[in-house]
C-alpha positions as MATLAB code, in Angstrom:
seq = 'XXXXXXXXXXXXXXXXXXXXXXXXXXXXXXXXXXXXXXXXXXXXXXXXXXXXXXXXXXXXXXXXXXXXXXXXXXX';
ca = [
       0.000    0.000    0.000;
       3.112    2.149    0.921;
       4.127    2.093   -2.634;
       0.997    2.763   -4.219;
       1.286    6.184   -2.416;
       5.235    6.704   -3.287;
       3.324    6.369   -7.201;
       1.205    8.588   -6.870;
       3.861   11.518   -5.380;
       6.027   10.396   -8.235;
       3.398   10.900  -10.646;
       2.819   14.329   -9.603;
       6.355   15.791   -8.165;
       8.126   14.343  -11.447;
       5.815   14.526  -14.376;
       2.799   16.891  -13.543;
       4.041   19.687  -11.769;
       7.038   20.267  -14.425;
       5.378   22.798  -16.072;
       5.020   24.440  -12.787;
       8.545   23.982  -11.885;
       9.597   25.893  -15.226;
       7.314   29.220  -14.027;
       8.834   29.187  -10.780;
      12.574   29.297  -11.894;
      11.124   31.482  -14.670;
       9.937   33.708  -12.096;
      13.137   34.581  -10.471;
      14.544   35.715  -14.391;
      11.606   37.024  -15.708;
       8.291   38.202  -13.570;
       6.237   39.357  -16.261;
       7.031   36.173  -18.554;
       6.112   33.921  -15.686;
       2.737   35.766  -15.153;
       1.200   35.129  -18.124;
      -0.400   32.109  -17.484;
      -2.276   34.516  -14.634;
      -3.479   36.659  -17.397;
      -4.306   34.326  -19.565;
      -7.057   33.188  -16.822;
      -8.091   36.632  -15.923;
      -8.885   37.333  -19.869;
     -10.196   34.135  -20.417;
     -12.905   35.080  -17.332;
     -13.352   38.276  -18.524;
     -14.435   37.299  -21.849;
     -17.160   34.981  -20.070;
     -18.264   37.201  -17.940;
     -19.104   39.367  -20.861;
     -20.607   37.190  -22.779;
     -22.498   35.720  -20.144;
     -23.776   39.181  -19.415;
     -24.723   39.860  -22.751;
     -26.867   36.497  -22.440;
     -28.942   38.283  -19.315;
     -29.440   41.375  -21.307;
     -30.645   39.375  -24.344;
     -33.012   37.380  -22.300;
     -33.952   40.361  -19.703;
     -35.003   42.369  -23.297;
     -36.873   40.195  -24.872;
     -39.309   40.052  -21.379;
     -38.976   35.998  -21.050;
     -38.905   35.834  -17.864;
     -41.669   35.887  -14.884;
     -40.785   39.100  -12.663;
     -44.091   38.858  -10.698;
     -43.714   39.192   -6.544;
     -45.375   36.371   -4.891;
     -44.125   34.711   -1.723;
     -44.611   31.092   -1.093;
     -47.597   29.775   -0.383;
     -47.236   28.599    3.266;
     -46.476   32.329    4.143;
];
């Protein structure tokens, strides 16, 4: 059982953190270079939050949906 653990860390520390490895040694050279992958995730979540705004605005025009106050029925 011990060394299906040990596999696991192996899996991880050796193969799929690398990349991660590379932007921390990048860091210490270059800080905007090793940024960009932060960037690329803020634009990328900008550009949805747009759109999905845009989605509201289409819907909220065209009047689809029920705006009428009502509580629930027990109240």
């Amino acid at each position: 059982m011990k060394d299906f653990f040990y596999a696991i860390q192996d899996l991880f520390v050796n193969f799929l953190f690398t990349p991660l490895d590379g932007l921390r040694e990048l860091e210490l050279t270059n800080w905007f270079a090793a940024s960009i992958v932060s960037w690329i995730f803020v634009v990328i979540c900008l550009v949805a939050i747009v759109y999905w705004m845009m989605q509201l605005k289409k819907y909220n025009d065209n009047n689809e949906e029920d705006k009428t106050v009502s509580s629930h029925s027990f109240l």
